[in-house]
Backbone as CSV, one residue per row, in Angstrom:
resi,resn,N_x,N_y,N_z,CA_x,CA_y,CA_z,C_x,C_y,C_z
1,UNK,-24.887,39.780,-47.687,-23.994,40.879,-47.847,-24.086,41.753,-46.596
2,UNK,-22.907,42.251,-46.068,-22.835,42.942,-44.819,-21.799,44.163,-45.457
3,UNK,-22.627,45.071,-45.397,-22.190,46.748,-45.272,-21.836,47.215,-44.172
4,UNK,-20.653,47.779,-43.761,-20.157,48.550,-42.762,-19.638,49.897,-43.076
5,UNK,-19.770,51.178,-42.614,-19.193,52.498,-43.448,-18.555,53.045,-41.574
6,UNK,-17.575,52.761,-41.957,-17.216,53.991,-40.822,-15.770,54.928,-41.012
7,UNK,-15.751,55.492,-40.801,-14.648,57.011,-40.910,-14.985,57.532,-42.626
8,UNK,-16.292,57.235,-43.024,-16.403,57.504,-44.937,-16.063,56.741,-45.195
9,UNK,-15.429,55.810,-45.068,-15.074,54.662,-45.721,-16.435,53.378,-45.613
10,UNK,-16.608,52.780,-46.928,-17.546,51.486,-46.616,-16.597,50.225,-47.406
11,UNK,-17.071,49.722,-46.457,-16.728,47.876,-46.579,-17.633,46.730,-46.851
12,UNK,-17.340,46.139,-47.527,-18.854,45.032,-48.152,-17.983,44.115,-47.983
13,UNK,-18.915,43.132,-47.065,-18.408,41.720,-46.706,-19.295,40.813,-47.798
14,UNK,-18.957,39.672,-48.666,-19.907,38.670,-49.019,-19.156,37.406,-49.246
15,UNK,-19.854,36.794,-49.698,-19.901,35.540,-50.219,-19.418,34.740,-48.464
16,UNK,-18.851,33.889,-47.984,-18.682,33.037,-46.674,-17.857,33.591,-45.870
17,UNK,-17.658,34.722,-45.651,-17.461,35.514,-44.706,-18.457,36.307,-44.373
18,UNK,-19.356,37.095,-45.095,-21.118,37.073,-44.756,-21.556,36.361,-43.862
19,UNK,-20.990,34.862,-44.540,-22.342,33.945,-43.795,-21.760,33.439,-42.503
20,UNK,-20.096,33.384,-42.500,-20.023,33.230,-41.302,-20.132,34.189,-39.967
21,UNK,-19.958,35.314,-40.518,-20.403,36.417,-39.400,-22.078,36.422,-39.186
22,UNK,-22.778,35.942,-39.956,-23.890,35.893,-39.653,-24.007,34.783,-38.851
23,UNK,-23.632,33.723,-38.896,-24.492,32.881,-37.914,-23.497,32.801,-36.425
24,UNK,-22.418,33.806,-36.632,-21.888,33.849,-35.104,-22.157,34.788,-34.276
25,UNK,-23.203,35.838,-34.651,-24.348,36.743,-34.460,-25.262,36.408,-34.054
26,UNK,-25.909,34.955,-34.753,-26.801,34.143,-34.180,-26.830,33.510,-33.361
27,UNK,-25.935,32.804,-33.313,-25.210,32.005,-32.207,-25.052,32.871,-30.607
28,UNK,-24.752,34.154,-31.044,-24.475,34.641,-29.775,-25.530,35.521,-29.171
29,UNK,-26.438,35.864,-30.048,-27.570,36.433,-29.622,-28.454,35.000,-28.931
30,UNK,-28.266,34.001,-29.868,-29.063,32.816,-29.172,-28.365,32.669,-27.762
31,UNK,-27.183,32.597,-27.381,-26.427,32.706,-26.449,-26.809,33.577,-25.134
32,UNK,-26.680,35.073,-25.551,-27.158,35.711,-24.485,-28.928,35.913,-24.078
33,UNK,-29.966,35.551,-24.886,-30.608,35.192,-24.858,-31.408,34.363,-23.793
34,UNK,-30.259,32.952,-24.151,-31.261,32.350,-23.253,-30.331,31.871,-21.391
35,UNK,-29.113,33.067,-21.784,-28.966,33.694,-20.392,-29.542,34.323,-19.474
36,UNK,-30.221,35.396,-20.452,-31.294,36.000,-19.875,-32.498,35.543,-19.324
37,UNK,-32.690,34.647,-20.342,-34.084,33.258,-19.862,-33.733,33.021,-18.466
38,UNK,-32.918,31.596,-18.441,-32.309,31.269,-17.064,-32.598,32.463,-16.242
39,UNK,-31.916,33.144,-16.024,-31.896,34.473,-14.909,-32.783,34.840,-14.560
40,UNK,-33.964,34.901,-15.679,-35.327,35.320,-15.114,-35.836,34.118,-14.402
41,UNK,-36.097,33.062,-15.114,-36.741,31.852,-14.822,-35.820,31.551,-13.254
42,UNK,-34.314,31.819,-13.140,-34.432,31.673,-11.865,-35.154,32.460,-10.481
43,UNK,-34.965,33.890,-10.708,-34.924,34.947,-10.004,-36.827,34.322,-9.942
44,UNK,-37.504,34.604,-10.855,-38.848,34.183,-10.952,-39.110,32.478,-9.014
45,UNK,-38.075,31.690,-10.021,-38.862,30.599,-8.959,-37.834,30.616,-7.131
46,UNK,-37.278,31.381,-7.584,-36.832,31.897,-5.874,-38.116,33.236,-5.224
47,UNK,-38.287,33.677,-5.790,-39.514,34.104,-5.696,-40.561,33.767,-5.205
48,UNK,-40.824,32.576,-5.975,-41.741,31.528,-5.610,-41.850,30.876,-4.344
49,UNK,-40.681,30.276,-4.449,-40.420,29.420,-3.274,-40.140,30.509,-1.769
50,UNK,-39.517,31.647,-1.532,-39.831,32.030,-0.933,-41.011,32.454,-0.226
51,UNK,-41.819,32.883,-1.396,-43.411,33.049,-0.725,-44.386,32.322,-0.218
52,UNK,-43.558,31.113,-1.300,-44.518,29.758,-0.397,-44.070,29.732,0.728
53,UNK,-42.638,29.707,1.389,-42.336,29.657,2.840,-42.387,30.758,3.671
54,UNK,-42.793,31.752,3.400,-42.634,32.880,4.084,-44.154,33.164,4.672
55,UNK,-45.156,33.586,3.655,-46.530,33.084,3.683,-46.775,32.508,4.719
56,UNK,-46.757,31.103,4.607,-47.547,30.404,5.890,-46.767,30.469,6.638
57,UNK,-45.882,31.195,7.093,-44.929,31.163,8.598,-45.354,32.078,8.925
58,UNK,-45.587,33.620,8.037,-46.268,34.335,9.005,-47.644,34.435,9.742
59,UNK,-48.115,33.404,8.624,-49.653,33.298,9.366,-49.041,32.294,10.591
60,UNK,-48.606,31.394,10.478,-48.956,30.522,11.553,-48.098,31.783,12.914
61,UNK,-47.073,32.548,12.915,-46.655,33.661,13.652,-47.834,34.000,14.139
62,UNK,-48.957,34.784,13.397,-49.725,35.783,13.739,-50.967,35.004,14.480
63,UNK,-50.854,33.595,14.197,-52.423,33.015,14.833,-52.007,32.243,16.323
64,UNK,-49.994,31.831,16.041,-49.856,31.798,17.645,-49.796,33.485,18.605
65,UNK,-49.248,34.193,17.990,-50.176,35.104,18.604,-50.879,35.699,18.986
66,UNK,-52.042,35.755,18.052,-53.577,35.667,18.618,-54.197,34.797,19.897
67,UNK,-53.526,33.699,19.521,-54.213,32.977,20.633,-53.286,32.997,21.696
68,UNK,-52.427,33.696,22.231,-51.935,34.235,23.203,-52.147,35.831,24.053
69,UNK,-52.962,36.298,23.067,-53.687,37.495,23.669,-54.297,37.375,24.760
70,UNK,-53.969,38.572,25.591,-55.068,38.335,26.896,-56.026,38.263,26.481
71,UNK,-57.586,37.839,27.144,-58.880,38.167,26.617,-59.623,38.746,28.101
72,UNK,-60.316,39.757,27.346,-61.099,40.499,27.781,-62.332,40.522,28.495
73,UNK,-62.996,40.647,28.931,-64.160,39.944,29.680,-65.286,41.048,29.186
């Protein structure tokens, strides 16, 4: 049973119109859901993968520059 009251007025939904508004509620919450999943799970492994490549480029940057330092006596 689905109760709705708006302007003072209430409305009672039942019997298979209930149930079909219920599971297209479900459906769409399952829906945006696992939109949201994806999105994270992508944003997450670009993340990833950037740091893996970014990471060792700057080290290997910073150690050819080291060993291009003048040295000192």
């Amino acid at each position: 049973m689905i109760v709705i009251e708006r302007d003072g007025k209430t409305v009672v939904i039942t019997g298979w119109r209930a149930w079909l508004i219920a599971a297209v509620a479900v459906v769409v919450t399952t829906a945006v859901l696992a939109g949201l999943a994806f999105l994270v799970l992508g944003i997450a492994v670009s993340m990833v993968a950037f740091v893996l490549i970014v990471v060792p480029a700057v080290a290997i940057v910073a150690l050819v520059g080291w060993f291009f330092l003048p040295r000192r006596a």
